[in-house]
C-alpha positions as CSV (number, residue, x, y, z in Angstrom):
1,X,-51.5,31.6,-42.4
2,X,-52.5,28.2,-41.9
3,X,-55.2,27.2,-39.4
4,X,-55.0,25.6,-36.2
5,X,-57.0,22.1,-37.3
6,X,-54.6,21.9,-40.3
7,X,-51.3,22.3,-38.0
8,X,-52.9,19.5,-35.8
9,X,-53.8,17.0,-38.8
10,X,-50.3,17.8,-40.1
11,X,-48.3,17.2,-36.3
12,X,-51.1,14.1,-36.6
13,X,-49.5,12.9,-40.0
14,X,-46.0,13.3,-38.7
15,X,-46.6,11.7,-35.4
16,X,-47.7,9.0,-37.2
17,X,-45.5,8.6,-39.7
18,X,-42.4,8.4,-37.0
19,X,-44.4,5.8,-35.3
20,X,-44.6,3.5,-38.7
21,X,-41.1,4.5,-39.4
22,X,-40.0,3.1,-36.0
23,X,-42.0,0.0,-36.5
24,X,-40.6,-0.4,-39.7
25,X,-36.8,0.3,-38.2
26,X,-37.2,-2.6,-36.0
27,X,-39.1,-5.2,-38.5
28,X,-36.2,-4.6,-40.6
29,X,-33.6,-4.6,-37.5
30,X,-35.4,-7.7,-36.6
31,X,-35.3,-9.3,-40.1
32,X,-31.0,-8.3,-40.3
33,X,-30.4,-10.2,-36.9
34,X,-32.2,-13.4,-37.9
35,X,-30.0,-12.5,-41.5
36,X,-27.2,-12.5,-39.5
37,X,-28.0,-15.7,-37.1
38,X,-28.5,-17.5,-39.9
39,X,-24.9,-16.6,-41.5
40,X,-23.5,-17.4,-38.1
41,X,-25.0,-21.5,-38.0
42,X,-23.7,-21.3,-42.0
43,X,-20.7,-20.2,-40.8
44,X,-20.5,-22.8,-38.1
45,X,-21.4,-25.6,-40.3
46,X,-19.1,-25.3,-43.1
47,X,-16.4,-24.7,-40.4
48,X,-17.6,-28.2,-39.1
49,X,-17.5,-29.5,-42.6
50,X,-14.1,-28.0,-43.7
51,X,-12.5,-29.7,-40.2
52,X,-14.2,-33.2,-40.9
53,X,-13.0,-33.0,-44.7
54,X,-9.6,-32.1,-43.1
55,X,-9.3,-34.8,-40.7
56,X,-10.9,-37.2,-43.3
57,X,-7.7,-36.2,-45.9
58,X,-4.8,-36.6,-43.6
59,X,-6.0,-39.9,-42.7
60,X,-6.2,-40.8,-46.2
61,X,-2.8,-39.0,-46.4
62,X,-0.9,-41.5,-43.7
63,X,-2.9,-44.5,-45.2
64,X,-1.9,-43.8,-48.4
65,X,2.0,-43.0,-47.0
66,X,1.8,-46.4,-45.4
67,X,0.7,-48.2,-48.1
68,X,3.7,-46.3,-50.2
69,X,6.3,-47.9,-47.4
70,X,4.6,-51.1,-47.4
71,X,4.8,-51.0,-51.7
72,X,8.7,-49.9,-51.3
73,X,9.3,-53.1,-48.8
74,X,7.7,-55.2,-50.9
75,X,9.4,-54.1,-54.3
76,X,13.0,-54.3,-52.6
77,X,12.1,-57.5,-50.8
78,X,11.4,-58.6,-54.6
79,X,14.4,-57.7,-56.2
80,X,16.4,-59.2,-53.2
81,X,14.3,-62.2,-53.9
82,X,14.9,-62.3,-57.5
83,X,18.5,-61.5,-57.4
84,X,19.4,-64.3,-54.8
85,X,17.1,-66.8,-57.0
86,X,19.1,-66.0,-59.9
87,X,22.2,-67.1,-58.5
88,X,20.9,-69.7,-57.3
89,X,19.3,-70.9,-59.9
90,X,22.0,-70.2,-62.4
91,X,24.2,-72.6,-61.0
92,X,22.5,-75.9,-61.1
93,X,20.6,-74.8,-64.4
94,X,24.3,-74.7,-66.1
95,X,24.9,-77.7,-64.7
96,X,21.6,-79.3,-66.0
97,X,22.5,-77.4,-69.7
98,X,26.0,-78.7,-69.6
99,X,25.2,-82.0,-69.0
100,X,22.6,-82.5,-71.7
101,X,24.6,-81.0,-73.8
102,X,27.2,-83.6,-73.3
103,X,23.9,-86.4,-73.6
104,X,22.8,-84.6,-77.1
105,X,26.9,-85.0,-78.3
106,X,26.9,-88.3,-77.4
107,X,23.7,-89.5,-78.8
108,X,24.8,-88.0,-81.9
109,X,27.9,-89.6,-82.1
């Protein structure tokens, strides 16, 4: 049967060795909860960054969309342009054709 001195350095060894296992429990619950601070302000950051990127995009979105409307207007506006200056320029251009034509005849002749 074991002594009394070697029951008390035993109860001694496990006294102590809840003590350092508490310490150690709350280092390490210490060490998770700055772990987990630190994956909050991450967290908060990229969500920052994702809504700035977003807002950045659908401005470049409408700007781009505007400057597709603007292209459209100015491509129709063009060929409305183009078509009414054909006609109009067809027109005395014949004339101006027809005309030397008759000069070059009768230069020949």
């Amino acid at each position: 049967m074991p002594d009394l001195s070697s029951l008390e350095r035993r109860l001694a060894t496990g006294r102590q060795a809840r003590m350092d296992a508490e310490v150690l429990a709350r280092q390490k619950s210490a060490e998770l909860v700055a772990l987990r601070n630190e994956a909050l302000s991450f967290h908060r950051e990229l969500e920052l960054r994702v809504a700035e990127r977003t807002a950045q995009l659908h401005e470049s979105l409408e700007l781009a969309r505007s400057y597709a409307a603007k292209a459209r207007a100015a491509a129709l506006a063009r060929s409305t342009f183009l078509a009414n200056m054909s006609h109009e320029l067809r027109t005395p251009l014949r004339a101006v054709v027809v005309a030397g034509v008759r000069r070059h005849r009768l230069w020949i002749e």
